[in-house]
Each structure stands twice: as structure tokens, then as C-alpha cells.
C-alpha positions as CSV (number, residue, x, y, z in Angstrom):
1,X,41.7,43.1,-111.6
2,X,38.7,43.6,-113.9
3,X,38.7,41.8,-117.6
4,X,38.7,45.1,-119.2
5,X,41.9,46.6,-116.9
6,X,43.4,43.1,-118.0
7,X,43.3,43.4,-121.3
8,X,44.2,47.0,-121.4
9,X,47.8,46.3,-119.4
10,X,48.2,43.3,-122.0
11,X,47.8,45.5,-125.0
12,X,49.9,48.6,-123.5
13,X,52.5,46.2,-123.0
14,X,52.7,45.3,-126.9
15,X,52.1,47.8,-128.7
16,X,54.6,50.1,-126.7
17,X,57.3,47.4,-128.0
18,X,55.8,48.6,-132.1
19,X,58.8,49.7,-134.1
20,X,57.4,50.0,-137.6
21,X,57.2,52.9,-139.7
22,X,54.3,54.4,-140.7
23,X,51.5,52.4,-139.1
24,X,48.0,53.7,-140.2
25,X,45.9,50.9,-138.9
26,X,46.0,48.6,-135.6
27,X,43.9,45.3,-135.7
28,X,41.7,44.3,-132.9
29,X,40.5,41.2,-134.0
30,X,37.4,39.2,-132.3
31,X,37.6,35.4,-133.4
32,X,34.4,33.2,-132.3
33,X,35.6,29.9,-134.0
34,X,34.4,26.1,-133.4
35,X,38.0,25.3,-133.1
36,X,38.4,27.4,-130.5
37,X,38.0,25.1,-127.2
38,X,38.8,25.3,-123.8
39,X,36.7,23.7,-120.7
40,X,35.4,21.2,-122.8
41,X,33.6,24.3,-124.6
42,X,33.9,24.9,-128.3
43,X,33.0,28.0,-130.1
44,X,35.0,29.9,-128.1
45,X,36.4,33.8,-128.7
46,X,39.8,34.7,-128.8
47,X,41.4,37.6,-129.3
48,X,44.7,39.2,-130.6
49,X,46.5,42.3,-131.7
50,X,48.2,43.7,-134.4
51,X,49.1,46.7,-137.0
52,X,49.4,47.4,-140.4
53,X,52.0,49.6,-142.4
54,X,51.2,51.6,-145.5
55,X,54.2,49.3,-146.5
56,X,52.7,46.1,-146.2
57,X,49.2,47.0,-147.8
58,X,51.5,48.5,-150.6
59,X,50.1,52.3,-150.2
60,X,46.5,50.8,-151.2
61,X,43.6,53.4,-151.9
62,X,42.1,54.9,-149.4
63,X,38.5,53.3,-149.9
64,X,39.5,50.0,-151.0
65,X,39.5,46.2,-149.7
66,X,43.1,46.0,-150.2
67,X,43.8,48.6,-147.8
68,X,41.7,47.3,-145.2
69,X,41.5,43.5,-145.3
70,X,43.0,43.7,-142.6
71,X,44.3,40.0,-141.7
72,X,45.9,39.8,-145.6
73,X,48.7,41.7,-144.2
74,X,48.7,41.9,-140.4
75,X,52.2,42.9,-138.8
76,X,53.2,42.3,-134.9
77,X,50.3,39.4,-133.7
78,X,49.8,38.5,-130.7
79,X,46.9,36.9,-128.8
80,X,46.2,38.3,-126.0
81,X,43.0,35.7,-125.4
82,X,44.3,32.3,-127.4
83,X,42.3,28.9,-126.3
84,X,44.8,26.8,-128.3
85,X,48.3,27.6,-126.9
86,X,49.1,25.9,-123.5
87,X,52.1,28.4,-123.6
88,X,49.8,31.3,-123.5
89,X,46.7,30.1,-121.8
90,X,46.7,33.0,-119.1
91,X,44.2,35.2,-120.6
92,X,42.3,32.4,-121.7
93,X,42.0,31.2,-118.1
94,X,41.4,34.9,-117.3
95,X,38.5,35.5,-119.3
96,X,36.8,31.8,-118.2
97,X,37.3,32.8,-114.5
98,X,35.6,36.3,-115.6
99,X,32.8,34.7,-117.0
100,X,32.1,32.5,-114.0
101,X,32.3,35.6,-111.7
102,X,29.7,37.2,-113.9
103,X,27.8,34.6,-114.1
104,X,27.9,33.6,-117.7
105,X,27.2,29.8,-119.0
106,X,27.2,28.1,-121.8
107,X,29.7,30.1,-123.7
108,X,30.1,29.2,-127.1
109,X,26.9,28.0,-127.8
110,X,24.8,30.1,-130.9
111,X,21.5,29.4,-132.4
112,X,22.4,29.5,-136.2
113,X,19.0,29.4,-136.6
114,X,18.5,33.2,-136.3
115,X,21.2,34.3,-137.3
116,X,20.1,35.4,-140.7
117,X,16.9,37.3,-141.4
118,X,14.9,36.7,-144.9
119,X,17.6,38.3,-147.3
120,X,20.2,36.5,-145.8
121,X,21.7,39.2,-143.9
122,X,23.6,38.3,-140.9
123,X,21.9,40.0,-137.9
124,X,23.0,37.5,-135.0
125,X,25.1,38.7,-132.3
126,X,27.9,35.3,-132.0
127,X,27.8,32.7,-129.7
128,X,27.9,33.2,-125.7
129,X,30.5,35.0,-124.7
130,X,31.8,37.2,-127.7
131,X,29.1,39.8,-127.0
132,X,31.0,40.3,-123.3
133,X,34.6,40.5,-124.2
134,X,33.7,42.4,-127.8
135,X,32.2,45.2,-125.2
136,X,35.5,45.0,-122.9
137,X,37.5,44.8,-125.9
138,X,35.8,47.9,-127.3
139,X,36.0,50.1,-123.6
140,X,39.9,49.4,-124.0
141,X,40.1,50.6,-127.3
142,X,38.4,53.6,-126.6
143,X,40.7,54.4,-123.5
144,X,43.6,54.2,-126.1
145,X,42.4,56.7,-127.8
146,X,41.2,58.8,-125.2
147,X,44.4,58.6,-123.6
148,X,46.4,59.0,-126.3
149,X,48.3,55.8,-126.2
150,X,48.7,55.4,-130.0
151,X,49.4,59.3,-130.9
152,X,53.1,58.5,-131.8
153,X,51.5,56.8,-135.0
154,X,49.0,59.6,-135.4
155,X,45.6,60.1,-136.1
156,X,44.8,56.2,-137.0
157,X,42.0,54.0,-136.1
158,X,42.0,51.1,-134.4
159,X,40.0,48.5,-136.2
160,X,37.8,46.2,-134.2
161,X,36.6,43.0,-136.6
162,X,36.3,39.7,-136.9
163,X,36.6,37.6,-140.2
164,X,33.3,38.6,-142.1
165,X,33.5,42.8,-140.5
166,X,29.9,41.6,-138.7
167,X,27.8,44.3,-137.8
168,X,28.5,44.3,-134.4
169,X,32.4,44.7,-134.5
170,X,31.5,47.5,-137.5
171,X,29.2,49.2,-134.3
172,X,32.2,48.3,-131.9
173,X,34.8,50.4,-134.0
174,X,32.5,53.3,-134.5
175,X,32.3,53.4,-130.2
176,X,36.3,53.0,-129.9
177,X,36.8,56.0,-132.5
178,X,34.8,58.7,-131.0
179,X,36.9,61.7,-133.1
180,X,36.3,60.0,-136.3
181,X,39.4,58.2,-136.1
182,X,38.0,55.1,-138.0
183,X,35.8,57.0,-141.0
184,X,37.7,56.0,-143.8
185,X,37.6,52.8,-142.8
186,X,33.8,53.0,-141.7
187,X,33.1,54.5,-145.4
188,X,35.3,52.3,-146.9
189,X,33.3,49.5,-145.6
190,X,29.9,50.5,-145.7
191,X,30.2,51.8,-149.4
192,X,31.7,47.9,-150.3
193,X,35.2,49.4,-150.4
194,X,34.9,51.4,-154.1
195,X,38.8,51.7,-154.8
196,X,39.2,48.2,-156.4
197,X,43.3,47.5,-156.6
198,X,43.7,44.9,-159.6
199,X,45.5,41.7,-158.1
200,X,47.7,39.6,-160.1
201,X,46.9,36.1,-160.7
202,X,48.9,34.9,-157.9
203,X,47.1,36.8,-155.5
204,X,44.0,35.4,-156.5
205,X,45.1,32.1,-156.6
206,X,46.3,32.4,-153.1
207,X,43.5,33.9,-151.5
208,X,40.6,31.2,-152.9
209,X,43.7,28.4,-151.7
210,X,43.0,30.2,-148.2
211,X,39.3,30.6,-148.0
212,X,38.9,27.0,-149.9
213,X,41.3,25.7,-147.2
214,X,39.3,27.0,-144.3
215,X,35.7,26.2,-145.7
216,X,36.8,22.2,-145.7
217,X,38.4,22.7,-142.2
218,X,36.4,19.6,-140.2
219,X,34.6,22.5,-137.9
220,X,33.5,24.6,-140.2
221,X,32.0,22.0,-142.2
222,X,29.9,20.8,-139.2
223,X,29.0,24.5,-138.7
224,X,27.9,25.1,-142.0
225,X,25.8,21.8,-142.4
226,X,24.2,22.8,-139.5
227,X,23.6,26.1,-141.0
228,X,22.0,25.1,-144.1
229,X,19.9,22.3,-142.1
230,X,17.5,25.4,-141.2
231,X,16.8,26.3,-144.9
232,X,16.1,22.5,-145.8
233,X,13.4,22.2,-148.6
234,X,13.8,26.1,-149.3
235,X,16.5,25.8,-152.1
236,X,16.4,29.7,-152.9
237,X,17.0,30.5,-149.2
238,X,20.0,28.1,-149.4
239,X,21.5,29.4,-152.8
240,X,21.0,32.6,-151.1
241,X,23.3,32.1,-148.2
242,X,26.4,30.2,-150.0
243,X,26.0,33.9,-151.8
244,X,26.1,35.6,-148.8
245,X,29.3,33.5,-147.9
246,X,30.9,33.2,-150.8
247,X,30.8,29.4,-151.0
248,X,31.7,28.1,-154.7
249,X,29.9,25.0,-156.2
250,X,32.9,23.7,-156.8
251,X,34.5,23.5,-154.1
252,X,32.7,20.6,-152.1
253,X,29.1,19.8,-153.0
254,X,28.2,20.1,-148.4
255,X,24.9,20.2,-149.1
């Protein structure tokens, strides 16, 4: 059995179990994380499943964040790749034993170094191995559709994407929707999601809690002092990048 037949049994298998009402989105999400390890390697990809309900996102606008922030309000996970469950380390072992088949080393290693050009636009590609199972991931997305898998929810997307929507899992969705399935979403995205939805105060609170929360998370700290190693004695090109990221002054002076 091939990694890409794998995965597409695996993700048959769940979401035929889906029971919600009035699905409009379903989540493929690609997670390249340094505290993802198996092997002895770190950096590794995972990857996991899921839907959204025009319940959940609260019958957001069409073009806005809200609507498709997809992990805010994520229904019916489950990883199908997880390095960090010894319960459900069989597709993790799969995809290793897949790489080594095809050859592939040194997964998980990524030369932050290039990963940004001048404006601080993120044009790197993730660390070895996320290119491989994004382009599986992708070929079994596009079978759903082309076989009509997910018809009983309609005409909905499936959303390919990690944290960030990089430019490669933006590419990924575009390939997996070839009727248009994803254009809203694709607009929505590459128009900086227009339809703004007002949050409460709570809402905001909770979401910096969150992102402060994972930005002083041990391995992303390493990551992201590695990161701004490269721009040492070029302070615009730094302020530049905890832009890009969102990184508040306040929240840990890293630099």
C-alpha cells in the first residue's frame, strides 16, 4: 500500500462516521512543528482531519477570518499522522517507513535562513518531509472530490493549511478543488479576508492568551532565536519579521 492510498482509506473511514449538520468546510491541516519528534527527529509533519459547521463559526461572512480560521473552531479531529501519541503511532510509523522507501533523509531539518526573501515574505517550502506528504495529502483530497466522497455536505471545499495559510498549502488547496470548490475561501484569503466580524473582549483576550502561550512554548523559542540570528546587526529586517509574525514587544523581549 502506497502513502497516498493510506491516507485516503484513513480519511474515508472518518469522515463517513460525520454526523453534523450543515458542514461547509473540511480541514486538512499540515503541521511541521519542532515538537513534533519521532526517530530521534524533530521538526516533524503531522497531519489531521476535521470539519467546520456554519454553527460553530456562528454563520460568519462569507469573506471573513472568522469564517475561515479554521482551527478557532474545528469539529471532529483526528490525526491521521500524530508523532506524539504512542496510542496512534501507526501512520506515524507509516509515513517514516515511506520516507525510507523513497529515499528521503533528514526529515525535519529547514534552513531558516531562506526562508524569507527581502520584505519578509515567507517563500520557504518547510522542513524535509512536509513538501512529500503535503503532495500525497493534496492527490487525496483531490480524489475526494473527484469522486464525490463529500457530496452529501455539498459543494464545499476542502481546506488544505497549516498555521500561518503558507503559500504552499494556499497552492495545495487550489490543486485539490479543481471545480472552484475552494474560491471563497481562496478570495477570502488572498484579499486579507475583507468581512471583519467584531469580537467581544473575551475573544480577544483568549486568542492573544493562545498565540502568547505558543510563542513562549520552549521550541518555538529556540526556533525563533534561531530565526532572528540571520538578521543579526540589521535591526529593520528584524522589526520587519516580528511584523510579519505578529510577535508583540511585550510579550518576551527573545531578542
Amino acid at each position: 500500500m502506497n502513502l497516498e492510498e493510506y491516507l485516503y482509506n484513513k480519511v474515508v473511514s472518518r469522515i463517513d462516521k460525520w454526523k453534523a449538520k450543515r458542514i461547509y468546510a473540511i480541514s486538512f491541516f499540515i503541521d511541521p512543528n519542532m515538537e513534533n519528534t519521532f526517530n530521534g527527529k524533530s521538526n516533524v509533519t503531522e497531519f489531521s482531519i476535521g470539519y467546520n459547521t456554519e454553527a460553530s463559526c456562528e454563520h460568519a461572512p462569507q469573506l471573513s477570518e472568522k469564517r475561515w480560521n479554521l482551527m478557532w473552531h474545528r469539529k471532529g479531529d483526528l490525526y491521521i499522522i500524530d508523532s506524539r501519541s504512542k496510542k496512534n503511532d501507526e501512520g506515524i510509523k507509516f509515513l517514516f517507513e515511506w520516507y525510507e522507501k523513497k529515499g528521503i533523509t533528514n526529515i525535519g531539518h529547514q534552513d531558516t535562513s531562506k526562508d524569507y526573501n527581502a520584505d519578509m515574505k515567507y517563500i520557504g517550502k518547510g522542513p524535509v518531509g512536509c513538501g512529500e506528504l503535503l503532495h500525497a495529502v493534496t492527490n487525496v483530497a483531490k480524489k475526494l472530490q473527484a469522486e464525490g466522497k463529500i457530496e452529501r455536505f455539498g459543494n464545499i471545499p476542502i481546506i488544505i493549511h497549516d498555521l500561518e495559510n503558507s503559500w504552499y498549502t494556499e497552492e495545495a488547496t487550489q490543486h485539490a478543488n479543481p471545480n472552484g470548490e475552494a474560491d471563497v475561501f481562496l478570495k477570502a484569503l488572498r484579499e486579507g479576508f475583507p468581512e471583519s466580524v467584531e469580537e467581544d473582549e473575551e475573544t480577544k483576550a483568549r486568542r492573544s492568551s493562545i498565540a502568547k502561550e505558543l510563542f513562549n512554548d520552549p521550541f518555538v523559542q529556540k526556533s525563533y532565536k534561531k530565526l532572528m540570528e540571520t538578521f543579526e546587526g540589521d535591526d529593520e529586517k528584524k522589526a520587519k519579521m516580528k511584523a510579519a509574525l505578529g510577535i508583540k514587544d511585550e510579550w518576551e523581549d527573545v531578542e
